[in-house]
N, C-alpha and C positions, 0 to 999 in steps of 0.2 A: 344508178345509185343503189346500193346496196341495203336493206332493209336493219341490217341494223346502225346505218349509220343516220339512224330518226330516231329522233322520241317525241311520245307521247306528248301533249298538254290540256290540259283540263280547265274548264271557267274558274276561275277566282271567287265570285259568287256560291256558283247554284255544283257546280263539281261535275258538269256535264263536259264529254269527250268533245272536244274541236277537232283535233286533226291531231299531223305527225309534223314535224319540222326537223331541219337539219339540227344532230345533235351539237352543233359548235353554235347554234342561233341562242339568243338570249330575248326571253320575252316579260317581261313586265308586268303586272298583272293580266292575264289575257281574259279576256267574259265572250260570252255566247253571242248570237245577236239578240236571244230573247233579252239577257242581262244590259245591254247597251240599247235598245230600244223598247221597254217596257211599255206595250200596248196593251190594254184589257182585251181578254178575250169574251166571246160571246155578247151576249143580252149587255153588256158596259161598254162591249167597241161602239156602239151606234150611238151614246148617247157621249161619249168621247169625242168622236169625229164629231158630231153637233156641234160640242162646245166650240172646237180647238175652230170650226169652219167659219163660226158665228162672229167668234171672236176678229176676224182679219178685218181691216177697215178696206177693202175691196171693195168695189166696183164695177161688174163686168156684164153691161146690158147688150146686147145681141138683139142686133134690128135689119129686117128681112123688108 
């Protein structure tokens, strides 16, 4: 494949670079993974995960 038969595409969102695709491809809105999976970072991911783990009505007692 020849390099100029790509382009570019950029998040819909935030305007960050993803990659190159074939220029005859059609993409649709395209987003990052940060954009499509919006996790807190830092000191807020821990209390995030808390919630999101609290929240499941699970069950999983492990007996030895």
């Amino acid at each position: 494949m020849n390099i100029y038969d790509t382009k570019s595409i950029y998040c819909s969102k935030c305007g960050k670079f993803i990659g190159e695709i074939d220029f005859d491809a059609v993409v649709i809105l395209p987003k990052c993974g940060k954009c499509v999976d919006p996790i807190p970072e830092g000191d807020d991911k821990m209390s995030y995960l808390k919630s999101r783990y609290s929240n499941q009505q699970t069950e999983n007692i492990l007996v030895h």
